[in-house]
N, C-alpha and C positions, 0 to 999 in steps of 0.2 A: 452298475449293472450286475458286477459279481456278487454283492450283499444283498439285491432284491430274489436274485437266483437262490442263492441260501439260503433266504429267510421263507419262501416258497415251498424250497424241499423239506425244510423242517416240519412245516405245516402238514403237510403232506404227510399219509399214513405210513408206516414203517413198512409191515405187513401186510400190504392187500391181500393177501390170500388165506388168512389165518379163518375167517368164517368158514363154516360148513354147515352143509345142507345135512339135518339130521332126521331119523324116522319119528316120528309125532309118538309111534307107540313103545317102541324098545330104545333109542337111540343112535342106535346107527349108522353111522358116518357112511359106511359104503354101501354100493349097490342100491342107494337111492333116487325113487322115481318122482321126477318134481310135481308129474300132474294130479297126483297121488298123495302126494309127500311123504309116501312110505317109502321102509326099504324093500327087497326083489321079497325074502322070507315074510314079512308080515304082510304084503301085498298078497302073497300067494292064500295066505292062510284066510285073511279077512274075505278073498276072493269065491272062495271054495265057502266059507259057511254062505257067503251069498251078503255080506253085509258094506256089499261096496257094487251102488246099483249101474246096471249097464254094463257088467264086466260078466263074458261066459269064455269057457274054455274053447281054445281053439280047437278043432278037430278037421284033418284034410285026408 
């Protein structure tokens, strides 16, 4: 039982966490929007020339 256990966890990835969700245009690890797949900066910027359709500034 103890060697099927171990030979399991070795299988098993070391790091699941080491992927990361990056910006398609600069790279950018943080402040990444997944529906997007930009980050918050290139989002904003592609937002504003208008080149990401469906997206308008909020205004209340």
């Amino acid at each position: 039982m103890a060697k099927t256990c171990m030979k399991y966890r070795e299988m098993r990835r070391k790091y699941p966490n080491r992927v990361r969700n990056r910006c398609k245009i600069c790279g950018r690890p943080r402040g990444y929007i997944r529906r997007f797949g930009l980050c918050r900066i290139c989002f904003r910027e592609q937002a504003l020339e208008g080149k990401i359709p469906g997206v308008v500034k909020a205004s209340w």
